[in-house]
CHARMM internal coordinates of N, CA and C (Angstrom, degrees):
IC EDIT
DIST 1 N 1 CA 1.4502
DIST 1 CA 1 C 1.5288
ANGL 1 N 1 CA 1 C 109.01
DIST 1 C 2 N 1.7460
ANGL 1 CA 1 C 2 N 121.06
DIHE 1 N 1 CA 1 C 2 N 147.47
DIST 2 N 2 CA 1.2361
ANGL 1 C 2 N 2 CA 114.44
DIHE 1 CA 1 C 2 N 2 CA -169.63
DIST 2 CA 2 C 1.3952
ANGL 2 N 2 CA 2 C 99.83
DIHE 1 C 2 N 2 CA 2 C -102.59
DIST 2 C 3 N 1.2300
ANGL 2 CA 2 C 3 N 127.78
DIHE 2 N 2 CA 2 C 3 N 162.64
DIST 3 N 3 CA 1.7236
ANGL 2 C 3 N 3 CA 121.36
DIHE 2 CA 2 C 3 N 3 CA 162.74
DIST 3 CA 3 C 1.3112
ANGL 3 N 3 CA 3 C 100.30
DIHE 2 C 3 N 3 CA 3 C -147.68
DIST 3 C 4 N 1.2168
ANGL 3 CA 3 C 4 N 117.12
DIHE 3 N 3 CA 3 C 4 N 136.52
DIST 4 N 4 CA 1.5084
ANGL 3 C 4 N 4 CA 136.71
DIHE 3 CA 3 C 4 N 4 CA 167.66
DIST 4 CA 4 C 1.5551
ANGL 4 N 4 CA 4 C 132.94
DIHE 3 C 4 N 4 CA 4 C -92.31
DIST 4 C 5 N 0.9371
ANGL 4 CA 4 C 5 N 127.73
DIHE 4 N 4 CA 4 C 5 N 119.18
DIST 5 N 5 CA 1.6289
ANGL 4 C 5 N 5 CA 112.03
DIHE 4 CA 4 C 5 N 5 CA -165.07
DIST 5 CA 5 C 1.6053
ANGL 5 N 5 CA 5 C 98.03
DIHE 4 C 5 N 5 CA 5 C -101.56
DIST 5 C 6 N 1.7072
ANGL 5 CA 5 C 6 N 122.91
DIHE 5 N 5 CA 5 C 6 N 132.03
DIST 6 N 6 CA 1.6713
ANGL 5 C 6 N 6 CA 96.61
DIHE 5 CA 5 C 6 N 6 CA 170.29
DIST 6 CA 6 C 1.4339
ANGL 6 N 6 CA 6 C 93.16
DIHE 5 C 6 N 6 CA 6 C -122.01
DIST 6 C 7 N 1.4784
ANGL 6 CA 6 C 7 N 104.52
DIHE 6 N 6 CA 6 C 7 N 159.84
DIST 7 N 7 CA 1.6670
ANGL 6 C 7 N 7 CA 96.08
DIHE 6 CA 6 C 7 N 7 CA 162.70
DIST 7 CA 7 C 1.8312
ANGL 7 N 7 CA 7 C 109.60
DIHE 6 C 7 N 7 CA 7 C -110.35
DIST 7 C 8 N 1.3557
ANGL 7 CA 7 C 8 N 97.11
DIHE 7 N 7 CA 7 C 8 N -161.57
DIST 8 N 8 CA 1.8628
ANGL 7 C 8 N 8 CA 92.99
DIHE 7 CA 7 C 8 N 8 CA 176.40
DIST 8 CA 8 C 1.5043
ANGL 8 N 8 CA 8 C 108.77
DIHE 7 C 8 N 8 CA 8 C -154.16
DIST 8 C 9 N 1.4270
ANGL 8 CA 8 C 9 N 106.01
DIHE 8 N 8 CA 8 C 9 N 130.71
DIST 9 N 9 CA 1.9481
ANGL 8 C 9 N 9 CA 98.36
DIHE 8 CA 8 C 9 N 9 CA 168.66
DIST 9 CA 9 C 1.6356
ANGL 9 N 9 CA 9 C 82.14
DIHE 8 C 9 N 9 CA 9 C -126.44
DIST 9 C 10 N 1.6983
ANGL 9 CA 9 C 10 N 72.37
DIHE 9 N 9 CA 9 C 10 N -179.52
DIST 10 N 10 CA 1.6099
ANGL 9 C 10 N 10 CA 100.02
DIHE 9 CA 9 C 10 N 10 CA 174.65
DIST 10 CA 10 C 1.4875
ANGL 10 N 10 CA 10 C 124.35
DIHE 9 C 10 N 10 CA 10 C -145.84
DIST 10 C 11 N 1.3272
ANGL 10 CA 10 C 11 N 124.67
DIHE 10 N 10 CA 10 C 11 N 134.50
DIST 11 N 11 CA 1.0276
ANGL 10 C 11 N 11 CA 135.70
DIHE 10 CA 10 C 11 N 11 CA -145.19
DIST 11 CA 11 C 1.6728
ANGL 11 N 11 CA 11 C 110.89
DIHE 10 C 11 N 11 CA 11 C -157.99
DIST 11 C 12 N 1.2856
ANGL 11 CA 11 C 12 N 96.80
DIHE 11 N 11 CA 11 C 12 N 131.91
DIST 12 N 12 CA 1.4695
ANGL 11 C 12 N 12 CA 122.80
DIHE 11 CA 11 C 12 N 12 CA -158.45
DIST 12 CA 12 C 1.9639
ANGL 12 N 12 CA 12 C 106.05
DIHE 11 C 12 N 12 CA 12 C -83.33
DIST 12 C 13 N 1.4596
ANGL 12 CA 12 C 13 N 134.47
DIHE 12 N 12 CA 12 C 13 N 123.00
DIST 13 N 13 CA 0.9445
ANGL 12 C 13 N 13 CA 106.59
DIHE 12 CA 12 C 13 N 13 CA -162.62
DIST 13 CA 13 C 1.4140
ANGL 13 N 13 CA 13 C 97.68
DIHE 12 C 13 N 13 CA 13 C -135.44
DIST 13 C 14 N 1.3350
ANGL 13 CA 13 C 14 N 138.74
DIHE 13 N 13 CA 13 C 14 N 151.09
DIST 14 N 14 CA 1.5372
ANGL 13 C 14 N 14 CA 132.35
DIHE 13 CA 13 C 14 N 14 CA -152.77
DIST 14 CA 14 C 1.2522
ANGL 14 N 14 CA 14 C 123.10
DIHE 13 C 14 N 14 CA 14 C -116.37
DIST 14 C 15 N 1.6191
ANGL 14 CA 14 C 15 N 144.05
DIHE 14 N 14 CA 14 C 15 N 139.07
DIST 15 N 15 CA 1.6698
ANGL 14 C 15 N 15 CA 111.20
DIHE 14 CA 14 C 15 N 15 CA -179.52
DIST 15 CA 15 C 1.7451
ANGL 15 N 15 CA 15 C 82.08
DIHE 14 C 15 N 15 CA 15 C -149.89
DIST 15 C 16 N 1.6365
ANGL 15 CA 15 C 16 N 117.22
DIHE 15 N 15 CA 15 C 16 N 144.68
DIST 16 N 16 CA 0.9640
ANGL 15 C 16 N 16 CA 121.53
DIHE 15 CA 15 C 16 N 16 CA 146.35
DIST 16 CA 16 C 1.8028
ANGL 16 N 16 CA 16 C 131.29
DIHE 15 C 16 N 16 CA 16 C -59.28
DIST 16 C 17 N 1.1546
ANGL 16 CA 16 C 17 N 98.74
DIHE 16 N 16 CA 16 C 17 N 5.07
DIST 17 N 17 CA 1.5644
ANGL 16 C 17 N 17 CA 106.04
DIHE 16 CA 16 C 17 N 17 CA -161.53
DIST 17 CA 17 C 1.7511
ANGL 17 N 17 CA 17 C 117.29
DIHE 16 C 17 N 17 CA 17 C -121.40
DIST 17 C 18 N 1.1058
ANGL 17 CA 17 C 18 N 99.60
DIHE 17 N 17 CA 17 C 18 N -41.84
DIST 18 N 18 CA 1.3152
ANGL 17 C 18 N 18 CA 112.19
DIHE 17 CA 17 C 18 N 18 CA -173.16
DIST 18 CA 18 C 1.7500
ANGL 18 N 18 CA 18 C 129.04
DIHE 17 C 18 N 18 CA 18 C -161.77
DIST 18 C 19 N 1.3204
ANGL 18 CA 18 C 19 N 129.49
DIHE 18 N 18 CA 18 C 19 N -179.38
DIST 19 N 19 CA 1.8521
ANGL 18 C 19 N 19 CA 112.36
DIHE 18 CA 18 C 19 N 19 CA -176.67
DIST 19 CA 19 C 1.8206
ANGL 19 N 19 CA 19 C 78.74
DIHE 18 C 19 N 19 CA 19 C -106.02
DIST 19 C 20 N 1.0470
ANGL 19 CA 19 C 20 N 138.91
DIHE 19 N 19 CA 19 C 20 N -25.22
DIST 20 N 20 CA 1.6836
ANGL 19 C 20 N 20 CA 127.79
DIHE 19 CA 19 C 20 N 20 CA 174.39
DIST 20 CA 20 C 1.4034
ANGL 20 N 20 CA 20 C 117.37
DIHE 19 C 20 N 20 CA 20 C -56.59
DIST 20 C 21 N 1.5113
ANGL 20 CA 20 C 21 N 103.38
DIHE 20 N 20 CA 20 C 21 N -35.02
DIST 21 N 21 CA 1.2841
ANGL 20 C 21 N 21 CA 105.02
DIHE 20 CA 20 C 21 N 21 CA -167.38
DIST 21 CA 21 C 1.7282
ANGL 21 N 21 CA 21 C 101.81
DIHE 20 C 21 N 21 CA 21 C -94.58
DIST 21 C 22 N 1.0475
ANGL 21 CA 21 C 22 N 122.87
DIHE 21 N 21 CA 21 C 22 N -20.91
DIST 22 N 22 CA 1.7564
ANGL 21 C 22 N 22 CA 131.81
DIHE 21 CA 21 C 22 N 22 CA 160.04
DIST 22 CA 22 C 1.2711
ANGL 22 N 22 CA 22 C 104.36
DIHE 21 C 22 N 22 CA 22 C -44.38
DIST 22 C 23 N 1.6288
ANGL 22 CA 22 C 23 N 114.81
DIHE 22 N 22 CA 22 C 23 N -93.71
DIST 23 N 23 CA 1.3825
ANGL 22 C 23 N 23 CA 116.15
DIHE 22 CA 22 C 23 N 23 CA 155.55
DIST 23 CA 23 C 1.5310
ANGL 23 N 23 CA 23 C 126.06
DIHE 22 C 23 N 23 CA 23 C 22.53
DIST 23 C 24 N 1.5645
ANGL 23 CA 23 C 24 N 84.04
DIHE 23 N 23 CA 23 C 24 N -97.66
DIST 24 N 24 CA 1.7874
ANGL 23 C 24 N 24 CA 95.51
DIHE 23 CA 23 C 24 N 24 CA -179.69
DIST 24 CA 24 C 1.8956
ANGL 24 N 24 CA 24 C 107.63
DIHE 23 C 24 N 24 CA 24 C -62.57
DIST 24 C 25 N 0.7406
ANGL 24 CA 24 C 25 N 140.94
DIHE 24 N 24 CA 24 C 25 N 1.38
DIST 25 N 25 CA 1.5445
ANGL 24 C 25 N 25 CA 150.26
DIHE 24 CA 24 C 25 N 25 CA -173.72
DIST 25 CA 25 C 1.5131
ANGL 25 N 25 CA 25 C 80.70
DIHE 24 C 25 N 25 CA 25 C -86.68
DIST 25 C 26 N 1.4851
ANGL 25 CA 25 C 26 N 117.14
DIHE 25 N 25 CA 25 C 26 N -88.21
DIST 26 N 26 CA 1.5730
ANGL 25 C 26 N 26 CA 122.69
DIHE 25 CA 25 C 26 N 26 CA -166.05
DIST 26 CA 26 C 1.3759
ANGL 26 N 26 CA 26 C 96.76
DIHE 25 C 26 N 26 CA 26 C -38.97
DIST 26 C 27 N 1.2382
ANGL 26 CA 26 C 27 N 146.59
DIHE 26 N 26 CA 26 C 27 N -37.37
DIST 27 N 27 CA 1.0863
ANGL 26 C 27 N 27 CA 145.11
DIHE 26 CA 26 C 27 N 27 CA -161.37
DIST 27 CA 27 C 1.4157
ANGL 27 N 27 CA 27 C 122.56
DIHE 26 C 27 N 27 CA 27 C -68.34
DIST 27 C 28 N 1.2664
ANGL 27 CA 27 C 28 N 105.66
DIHE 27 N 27 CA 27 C 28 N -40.42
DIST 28 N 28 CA 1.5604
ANGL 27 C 28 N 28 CA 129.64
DIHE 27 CA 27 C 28 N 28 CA -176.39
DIST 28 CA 28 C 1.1170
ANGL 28 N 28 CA 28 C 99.94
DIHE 27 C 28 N 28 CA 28 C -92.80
DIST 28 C 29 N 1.0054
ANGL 28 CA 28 C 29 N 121.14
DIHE 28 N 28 CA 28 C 29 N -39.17
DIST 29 N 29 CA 1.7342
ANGL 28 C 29 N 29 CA 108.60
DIHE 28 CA 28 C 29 N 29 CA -175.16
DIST 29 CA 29 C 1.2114
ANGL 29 N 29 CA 29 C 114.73
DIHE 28 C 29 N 29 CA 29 C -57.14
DIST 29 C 30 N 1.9025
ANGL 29 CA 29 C 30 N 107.37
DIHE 29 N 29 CA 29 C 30 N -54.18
DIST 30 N 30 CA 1.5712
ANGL 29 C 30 N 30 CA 106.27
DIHE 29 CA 29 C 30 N 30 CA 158.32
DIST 30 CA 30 C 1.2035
ANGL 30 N 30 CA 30 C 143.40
DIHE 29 C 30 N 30 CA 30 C -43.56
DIST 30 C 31 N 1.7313
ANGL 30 CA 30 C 31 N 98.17
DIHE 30 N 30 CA 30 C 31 N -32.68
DIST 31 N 31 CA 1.3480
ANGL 30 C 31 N 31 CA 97.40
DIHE 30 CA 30 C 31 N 31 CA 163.19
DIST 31 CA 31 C 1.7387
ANGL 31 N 31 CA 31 C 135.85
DIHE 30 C 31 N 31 CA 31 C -54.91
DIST 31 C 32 N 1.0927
ANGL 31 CA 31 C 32 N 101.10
DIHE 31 N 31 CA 31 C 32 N -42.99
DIST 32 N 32 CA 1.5811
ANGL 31 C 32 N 32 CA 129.46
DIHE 31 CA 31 C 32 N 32 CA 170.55
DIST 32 CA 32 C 1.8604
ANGL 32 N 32 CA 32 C 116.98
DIHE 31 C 32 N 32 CA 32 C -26.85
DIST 32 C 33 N 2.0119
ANGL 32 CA 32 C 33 N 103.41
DIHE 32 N 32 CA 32 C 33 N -30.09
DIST 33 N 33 CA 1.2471
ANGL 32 C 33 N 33 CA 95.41
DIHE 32 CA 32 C 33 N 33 CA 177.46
DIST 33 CA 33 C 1.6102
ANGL 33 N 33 CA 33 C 98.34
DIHE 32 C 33 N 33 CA 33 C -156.05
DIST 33 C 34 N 1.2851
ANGL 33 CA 33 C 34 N 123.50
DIHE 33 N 33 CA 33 C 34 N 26.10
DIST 34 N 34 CA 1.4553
ANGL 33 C 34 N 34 CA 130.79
DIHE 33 CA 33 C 34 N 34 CA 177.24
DIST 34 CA 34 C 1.6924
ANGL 34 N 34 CA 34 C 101.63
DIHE 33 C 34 N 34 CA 34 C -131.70
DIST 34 C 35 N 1.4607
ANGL 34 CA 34 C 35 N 102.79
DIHE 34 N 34 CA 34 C 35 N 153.18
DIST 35 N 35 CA 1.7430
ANGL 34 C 35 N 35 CA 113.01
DIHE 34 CA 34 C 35 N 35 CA -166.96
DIST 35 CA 35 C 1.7423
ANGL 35 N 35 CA 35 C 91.17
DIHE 34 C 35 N 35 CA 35 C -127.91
DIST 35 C 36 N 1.3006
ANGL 35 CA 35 C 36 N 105.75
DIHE 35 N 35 CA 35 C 36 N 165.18
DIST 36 N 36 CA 1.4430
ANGL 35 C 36 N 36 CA 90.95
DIHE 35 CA 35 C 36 N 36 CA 175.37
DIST 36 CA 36 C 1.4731
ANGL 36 N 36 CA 36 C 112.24
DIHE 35 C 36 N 36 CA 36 C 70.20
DIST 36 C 37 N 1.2672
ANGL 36 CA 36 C 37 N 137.84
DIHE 36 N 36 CA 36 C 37 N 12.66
DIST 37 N 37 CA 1.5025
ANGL 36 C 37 N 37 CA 110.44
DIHE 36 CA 36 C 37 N 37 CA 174.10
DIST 37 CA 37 C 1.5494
ANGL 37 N 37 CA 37 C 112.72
DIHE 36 C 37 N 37 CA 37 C -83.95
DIST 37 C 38 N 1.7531
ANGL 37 CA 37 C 38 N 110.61
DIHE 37 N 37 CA 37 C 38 N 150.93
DIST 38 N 38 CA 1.1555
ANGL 37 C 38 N 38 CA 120.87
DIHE 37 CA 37 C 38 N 38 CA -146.29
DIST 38 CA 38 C 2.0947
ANGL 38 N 38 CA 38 C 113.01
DIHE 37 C 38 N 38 CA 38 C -112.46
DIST 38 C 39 N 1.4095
ANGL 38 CA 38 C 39 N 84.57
DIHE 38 N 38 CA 38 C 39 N -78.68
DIST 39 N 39 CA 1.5526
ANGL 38 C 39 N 39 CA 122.56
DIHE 38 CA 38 C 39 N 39 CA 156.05
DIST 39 CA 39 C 1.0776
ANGL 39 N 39 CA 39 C 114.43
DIHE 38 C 39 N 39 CA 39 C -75.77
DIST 39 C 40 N 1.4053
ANGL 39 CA 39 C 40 N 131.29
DIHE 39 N 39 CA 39 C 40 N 136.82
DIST 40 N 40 CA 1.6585
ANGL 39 C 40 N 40 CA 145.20
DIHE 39 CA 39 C 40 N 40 CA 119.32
DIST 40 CA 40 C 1.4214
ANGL 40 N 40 CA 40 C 123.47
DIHE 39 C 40 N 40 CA 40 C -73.91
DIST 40 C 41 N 0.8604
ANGL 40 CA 40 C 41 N 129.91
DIHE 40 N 40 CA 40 C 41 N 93.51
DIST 41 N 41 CA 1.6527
ANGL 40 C 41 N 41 CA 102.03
DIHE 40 CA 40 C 41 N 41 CA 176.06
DIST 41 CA 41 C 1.7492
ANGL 41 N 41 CA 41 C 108.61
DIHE 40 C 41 N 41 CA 41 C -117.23
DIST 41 C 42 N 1.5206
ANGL 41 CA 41 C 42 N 104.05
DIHE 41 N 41 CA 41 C 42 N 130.16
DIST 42 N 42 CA 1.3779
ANGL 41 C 42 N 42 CA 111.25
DIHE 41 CA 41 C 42 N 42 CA 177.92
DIST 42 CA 42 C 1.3765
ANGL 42 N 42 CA 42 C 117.50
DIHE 41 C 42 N 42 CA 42 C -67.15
DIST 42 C 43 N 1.6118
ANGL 42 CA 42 C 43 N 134.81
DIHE 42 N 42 CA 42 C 43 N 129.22
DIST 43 N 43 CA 1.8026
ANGL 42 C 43 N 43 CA 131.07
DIHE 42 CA 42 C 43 N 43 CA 168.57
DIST 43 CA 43 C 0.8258
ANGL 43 N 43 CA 43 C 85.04
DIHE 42 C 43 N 43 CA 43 C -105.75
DIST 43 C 44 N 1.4094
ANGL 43 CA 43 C 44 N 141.27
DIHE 43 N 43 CA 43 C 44 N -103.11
DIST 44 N 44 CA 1.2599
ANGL 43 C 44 N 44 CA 139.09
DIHE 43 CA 43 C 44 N 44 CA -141.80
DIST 44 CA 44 C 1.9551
ANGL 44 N 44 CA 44 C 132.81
DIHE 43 C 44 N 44 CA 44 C -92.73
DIST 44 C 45 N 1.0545
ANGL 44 CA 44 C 45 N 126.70
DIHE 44 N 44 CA 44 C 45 N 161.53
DIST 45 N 45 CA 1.4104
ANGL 44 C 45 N 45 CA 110.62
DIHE 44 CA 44 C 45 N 45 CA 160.87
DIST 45 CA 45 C 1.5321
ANGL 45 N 45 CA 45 C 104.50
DIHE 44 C 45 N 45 CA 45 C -156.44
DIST 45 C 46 N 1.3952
ANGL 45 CA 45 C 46 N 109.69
DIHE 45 N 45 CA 45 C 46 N 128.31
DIST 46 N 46 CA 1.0398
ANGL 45 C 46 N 46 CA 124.31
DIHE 45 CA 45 C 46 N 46 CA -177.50
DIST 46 CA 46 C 1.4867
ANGL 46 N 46 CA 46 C 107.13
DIHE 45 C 46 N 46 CA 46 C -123.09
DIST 46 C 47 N 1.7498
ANGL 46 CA 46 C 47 N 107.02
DIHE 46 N 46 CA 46 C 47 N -175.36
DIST 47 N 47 CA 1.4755
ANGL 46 C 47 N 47 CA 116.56
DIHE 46 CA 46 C 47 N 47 CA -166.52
DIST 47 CA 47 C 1.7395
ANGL 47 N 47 CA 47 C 114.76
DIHE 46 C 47 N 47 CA 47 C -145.30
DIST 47 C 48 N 1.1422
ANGL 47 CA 47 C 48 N 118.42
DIHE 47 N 47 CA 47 C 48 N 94.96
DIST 48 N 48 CA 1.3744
ANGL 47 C 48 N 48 CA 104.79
DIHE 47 CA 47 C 48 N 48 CA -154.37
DIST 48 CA 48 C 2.0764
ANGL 48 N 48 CA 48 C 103.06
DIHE 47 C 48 N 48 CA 48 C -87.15
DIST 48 C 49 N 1.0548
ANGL 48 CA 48 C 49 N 105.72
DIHE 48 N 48 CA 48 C 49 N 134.13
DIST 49 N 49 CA 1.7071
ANGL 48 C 49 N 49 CA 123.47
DIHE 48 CA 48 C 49 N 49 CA -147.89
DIST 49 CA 49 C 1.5633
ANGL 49 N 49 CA 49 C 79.70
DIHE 48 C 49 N 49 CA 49 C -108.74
DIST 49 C 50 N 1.3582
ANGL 49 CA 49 C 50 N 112.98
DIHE 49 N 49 CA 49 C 50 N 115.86
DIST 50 N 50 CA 1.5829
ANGL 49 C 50 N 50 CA 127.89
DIHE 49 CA 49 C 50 N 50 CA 122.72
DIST 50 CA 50 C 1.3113
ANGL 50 N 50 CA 50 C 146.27
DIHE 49 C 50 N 50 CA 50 C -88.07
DIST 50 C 51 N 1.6132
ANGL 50 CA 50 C 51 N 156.37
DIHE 50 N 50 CA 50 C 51 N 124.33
DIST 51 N 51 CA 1.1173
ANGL 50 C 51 N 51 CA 141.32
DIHE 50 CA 50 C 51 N 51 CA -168.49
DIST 51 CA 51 C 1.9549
ANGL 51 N 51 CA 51 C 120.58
DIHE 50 C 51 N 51 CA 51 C 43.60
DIST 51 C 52 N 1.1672
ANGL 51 CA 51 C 52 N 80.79
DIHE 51 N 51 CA 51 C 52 N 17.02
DIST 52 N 52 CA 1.7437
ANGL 51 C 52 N 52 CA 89.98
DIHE 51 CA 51 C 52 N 52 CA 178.12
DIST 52 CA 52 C 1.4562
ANGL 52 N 52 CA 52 C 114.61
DIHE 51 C 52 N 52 CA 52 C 99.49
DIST 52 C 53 N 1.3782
ANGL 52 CA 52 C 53 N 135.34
DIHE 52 N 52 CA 52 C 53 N -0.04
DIST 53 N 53 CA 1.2358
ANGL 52 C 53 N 53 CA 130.49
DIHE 52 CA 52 C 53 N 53 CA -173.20
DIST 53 CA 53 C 2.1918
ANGL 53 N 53 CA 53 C 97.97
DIHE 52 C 53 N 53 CA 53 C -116.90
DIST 53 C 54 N 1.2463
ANGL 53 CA 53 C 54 N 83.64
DIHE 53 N 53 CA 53 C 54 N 167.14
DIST 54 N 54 CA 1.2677
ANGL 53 C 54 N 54 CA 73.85
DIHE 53 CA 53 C 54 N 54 CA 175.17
DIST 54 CA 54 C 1.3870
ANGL 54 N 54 CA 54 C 114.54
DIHE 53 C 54 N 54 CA 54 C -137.39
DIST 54 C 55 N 1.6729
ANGL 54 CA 54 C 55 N 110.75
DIHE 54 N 54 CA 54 C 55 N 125.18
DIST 55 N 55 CA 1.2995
ANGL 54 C 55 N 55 CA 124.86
DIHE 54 CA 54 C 55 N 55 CA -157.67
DIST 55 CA 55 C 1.2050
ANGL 55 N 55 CA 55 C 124.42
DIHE 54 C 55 N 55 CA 55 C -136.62
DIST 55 C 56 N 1.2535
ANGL 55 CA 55 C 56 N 131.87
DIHE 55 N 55 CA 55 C 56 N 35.35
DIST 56 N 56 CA 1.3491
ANGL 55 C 56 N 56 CA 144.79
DIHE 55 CA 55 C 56 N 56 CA 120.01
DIST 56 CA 56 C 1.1852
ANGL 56 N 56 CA 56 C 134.52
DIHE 55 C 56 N 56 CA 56 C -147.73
DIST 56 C 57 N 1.8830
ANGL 56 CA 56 C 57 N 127.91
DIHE 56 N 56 CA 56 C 57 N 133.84
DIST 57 N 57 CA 1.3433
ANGL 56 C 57 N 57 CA 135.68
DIHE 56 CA 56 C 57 N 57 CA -131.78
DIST 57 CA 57 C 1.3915
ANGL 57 N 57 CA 57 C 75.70
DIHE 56 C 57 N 57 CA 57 C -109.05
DIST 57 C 58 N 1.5223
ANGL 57 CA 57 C 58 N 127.43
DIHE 57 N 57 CA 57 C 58 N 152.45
DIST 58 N 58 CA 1.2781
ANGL 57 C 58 N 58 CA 160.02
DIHE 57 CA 57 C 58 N 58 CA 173.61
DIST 58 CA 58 C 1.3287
ANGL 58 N 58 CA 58 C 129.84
DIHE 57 C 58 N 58 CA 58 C -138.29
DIST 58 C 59 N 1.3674
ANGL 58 CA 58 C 59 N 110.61
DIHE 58 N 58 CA 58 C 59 N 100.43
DIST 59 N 59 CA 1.8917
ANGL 58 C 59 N 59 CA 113.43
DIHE 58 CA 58 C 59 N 59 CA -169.61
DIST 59 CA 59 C 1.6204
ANGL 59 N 59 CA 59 C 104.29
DIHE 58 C 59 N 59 CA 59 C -105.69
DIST 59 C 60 N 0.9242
ANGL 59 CA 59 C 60 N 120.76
DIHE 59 N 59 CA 59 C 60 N 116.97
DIST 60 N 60 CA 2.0964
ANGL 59 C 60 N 60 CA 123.82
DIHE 59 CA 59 C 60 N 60 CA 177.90
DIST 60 CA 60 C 1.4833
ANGL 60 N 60 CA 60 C 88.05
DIHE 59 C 60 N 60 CA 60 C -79.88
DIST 60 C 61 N 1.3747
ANGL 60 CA 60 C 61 N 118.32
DIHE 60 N 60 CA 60 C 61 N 108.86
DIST 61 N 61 CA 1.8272
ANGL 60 C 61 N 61 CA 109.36
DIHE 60 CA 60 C 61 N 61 CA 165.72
DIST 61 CA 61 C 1.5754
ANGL 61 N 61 CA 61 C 97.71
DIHE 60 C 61 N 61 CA 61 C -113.69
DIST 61 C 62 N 1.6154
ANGL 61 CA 61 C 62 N 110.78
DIHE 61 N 61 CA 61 C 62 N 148.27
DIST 62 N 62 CA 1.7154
ANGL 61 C 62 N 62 CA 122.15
DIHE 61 CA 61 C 62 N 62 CA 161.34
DIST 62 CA 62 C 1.9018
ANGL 62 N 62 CA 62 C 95.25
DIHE 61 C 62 N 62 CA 62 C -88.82
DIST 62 C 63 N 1.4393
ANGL 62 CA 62 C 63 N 80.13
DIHE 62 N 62 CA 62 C 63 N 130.96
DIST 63 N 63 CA 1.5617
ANGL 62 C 63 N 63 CA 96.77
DIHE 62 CA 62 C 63 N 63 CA -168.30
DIST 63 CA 63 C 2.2297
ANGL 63 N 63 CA 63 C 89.71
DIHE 62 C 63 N 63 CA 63 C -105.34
DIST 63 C 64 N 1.2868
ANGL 63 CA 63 C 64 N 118.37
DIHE 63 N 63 CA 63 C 64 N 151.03
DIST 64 N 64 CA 1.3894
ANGL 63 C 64 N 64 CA 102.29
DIHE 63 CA 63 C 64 N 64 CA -179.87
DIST 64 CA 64 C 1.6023
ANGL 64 N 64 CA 64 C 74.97
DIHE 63 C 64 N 64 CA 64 C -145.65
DIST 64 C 65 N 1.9187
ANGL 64 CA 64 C 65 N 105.69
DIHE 64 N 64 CA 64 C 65 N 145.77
DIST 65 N 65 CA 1.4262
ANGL 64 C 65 N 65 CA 127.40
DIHE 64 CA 64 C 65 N 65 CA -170.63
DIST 65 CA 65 C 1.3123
ANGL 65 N 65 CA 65 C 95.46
DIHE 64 C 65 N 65 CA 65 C -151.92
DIST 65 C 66 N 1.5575
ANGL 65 CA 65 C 66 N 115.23
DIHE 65 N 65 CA 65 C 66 N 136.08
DIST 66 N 66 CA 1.1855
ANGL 65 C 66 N 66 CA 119.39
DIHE 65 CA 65 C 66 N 66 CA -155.95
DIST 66 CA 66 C 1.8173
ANGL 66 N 66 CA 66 C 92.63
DIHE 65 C 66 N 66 CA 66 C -86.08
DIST 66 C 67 N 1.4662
ANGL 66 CA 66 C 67 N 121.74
DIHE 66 N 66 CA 66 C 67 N 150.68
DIST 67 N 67 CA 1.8928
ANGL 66 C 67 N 67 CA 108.80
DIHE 66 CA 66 C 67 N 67 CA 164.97
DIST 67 CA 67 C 1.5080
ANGL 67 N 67 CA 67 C 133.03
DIHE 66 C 67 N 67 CA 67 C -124.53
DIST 67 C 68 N 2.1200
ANGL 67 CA 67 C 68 N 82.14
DIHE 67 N 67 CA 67 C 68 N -3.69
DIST 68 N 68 CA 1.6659
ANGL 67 C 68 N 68 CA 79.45
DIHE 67 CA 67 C 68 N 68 CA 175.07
DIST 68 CA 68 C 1.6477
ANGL 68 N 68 CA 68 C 97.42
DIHE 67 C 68 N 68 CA 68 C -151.40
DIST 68 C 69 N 1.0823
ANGL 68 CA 68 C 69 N 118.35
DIHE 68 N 68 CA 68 C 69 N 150.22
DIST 69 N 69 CA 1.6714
ANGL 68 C 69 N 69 CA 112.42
DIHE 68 CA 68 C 69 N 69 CA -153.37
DIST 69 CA 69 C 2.2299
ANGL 69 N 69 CA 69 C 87.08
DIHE 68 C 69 N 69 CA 69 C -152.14
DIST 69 C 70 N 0.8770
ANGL 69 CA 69 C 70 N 108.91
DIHE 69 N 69 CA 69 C 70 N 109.53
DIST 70 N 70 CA 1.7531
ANGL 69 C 70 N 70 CA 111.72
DIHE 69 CA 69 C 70 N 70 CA -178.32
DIST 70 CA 70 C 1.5799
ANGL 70 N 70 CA 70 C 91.00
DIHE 69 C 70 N 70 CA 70 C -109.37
END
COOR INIT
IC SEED 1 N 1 CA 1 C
IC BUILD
């Protein structure tokens, strides 16, 4: 029988442009030092407001990467 162990963080990811392009930011970043990533899942999205406009998109995603695979 096989069993997989995954764990999960979460991590906030930033885009002048869009909450898709935030997203995929957190995504890559994780990528940068995790193998195995599985899931994205989006919680939050926010909009961080200067002088009244709003100019940078912020997505909190739970990222899940598998760590032990028999």
């Amino acid at each position: 029988m096989s069993e997989s162990v995954y764990k999960i963080i979460e991590m906030v990811g930033s885009s002048p442009d869009s909450w898709e392009d935030a997203a995929q930011n957190a995504i890559k970043s994780a990528g940068l030092s995790l193998r195995d990533l599985r899931i994205a899942e989006v919680e939050t999205l926010d909009l961080k407001i200067e002088d009244g406009k709003g100019v940078t998109y912020r997505a909190k995603v739970k990222l899940s990467f598998k760590i032990l695979s028999e």
